[in-house]
N, C-alpha and C positions, 0 to 999 in steps of 0.2 A: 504494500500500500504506500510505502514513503517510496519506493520508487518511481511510481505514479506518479504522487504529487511534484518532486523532484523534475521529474521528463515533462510533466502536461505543461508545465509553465513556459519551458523553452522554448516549446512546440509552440506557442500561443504567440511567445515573443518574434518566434520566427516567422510566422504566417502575417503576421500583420504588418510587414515591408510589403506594400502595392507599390511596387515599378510604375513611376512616373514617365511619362515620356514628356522629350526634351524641344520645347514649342515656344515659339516668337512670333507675335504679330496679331494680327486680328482675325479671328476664326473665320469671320465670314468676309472676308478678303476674296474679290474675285479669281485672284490670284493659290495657288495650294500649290507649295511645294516640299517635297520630301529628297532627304539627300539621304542616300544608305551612303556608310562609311566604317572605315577601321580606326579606332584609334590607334594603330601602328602605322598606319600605311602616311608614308609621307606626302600624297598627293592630295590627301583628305587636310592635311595640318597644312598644306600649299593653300589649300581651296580658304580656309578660315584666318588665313594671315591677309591673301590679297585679295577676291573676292568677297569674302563676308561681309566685311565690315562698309565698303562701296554697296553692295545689296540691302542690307539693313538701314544707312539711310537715305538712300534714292528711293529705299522701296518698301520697306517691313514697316519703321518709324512712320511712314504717313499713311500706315492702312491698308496701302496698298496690296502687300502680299502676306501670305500666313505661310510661313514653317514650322518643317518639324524633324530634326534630325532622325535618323532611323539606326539602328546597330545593326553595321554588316562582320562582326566581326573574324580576321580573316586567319586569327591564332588566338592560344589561350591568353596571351597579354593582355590582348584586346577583350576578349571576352570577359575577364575580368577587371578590367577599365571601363569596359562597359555596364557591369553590373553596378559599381560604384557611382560610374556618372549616373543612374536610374535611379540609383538609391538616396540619389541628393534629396533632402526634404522640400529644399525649394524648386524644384524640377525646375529649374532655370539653367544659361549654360554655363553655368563658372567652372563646374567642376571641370565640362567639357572644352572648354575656351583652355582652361590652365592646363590640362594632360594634352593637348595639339599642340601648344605652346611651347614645353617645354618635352619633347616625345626622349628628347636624347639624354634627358635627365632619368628618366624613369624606366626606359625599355632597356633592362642589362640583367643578366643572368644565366646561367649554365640551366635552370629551368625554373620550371612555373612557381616554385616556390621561394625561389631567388626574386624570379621578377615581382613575386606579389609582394615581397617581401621590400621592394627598392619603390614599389608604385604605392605602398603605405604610408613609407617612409617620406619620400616627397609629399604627397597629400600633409601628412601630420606638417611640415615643416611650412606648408602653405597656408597652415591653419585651415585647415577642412576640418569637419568632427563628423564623423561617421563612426559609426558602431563597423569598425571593417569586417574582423571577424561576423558580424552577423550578417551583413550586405554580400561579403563573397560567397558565404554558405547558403546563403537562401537560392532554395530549389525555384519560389517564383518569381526571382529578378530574371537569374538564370533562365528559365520558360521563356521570360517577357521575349528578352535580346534574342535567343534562339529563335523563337519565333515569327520577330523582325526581319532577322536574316533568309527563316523559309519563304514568309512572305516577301520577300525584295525579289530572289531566286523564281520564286512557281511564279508570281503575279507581271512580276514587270523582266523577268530576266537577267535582272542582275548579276555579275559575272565580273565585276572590279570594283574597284573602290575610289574615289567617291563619283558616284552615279545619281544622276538628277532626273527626278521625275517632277514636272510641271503639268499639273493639272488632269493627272492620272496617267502622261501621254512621257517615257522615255526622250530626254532631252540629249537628242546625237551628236548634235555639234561639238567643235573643239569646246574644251570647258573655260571658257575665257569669259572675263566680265561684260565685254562686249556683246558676246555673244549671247550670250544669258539674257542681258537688258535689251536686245531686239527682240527675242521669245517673250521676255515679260511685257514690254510694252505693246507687241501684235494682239496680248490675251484685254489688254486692258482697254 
């Protein structure tokens, strides 16, 4: 019986992490875009140094467009970079902004226990406060992200990282800001 009590608490603690997803902008924006992405992959941490920030306010800041990052995570780094970023309480992207940011700081290790071990470690030193231990063990962050990634794969094809989908519709062009803002402005 005191084992019980001991386990059901855990259990309870761990089920009630709901994976947030990671969303900017105004939901009912003409506009809907989703970026699946790694946070290992350097062209995704390319995409949110030179792109983002020109998107967000040409375009997300006045309404105009709604996103929502997606986890395509393309190794276990990432997938648990990803659980962490979900796990942020304010689903906002700082968590995600700072591990793109800084990817050379945190991805090192002979393996997954090394690297979660160096991506805690930054976090803490960034002042994040995460419960880590309970954000990487939880079975339903984990679900969420994986899930993200089936759905990027079956629904739109997904197949690299980072990949834009605007308005449900695969964004094929070169991935350049330019280009991006003649697709957003034809929608608008």
């Amino acid at each position: 019986l005191l084992l019980l009590f001991v386990i059901f608490p855990i259990f309870i603690l761990n089920a009630e992490i709901i994976p947030k997803p990671i969303i900017e902008g105004d939901k009912n924006s003409k506009v809907k875009i989703l970026v699946y992405e790694s946070l290992t992959c350097s062209y995704c941490a390319s995409f949110h140094e030179k792109i983002y920030p020109r998107l967000k306010s040409e375009f997300i800041d006045k309404s105009l467009v709604f996103i929502e990052f997606k986890s395509f995570p393309l190794d276990l780094a990432a997938l648990s970079a990803s659980k962490l970023a979900h796990c942020n309480e304010s689903s906002n992207r700082k968590v995600l902004s700072l591990l793109f940011k800084n990817q050379n700081e945190w991805i090192k290790g002979e393996n997954i226990d090394e690297l979660n071990s160096n991506l805690i470690k930054f976090l803490k030193n960034n002042n994040i406060t995460l419960n880590f231990d309970e954000c990487l063990n939880n079975e339903n962050l984990e679900k969420f992200v994986l899930e993200e990634r089936i759905e990027g794969s079956s629904k739109f094809k997904v197949n690299s990282t980072p990949t834009i989908i605007i308005n449900n519709k695969r964004f094929e062009k070169s991935l350049t800001y330019k280009n991006l803002k003649k697709a957003i402005e034809k929608l608008l």
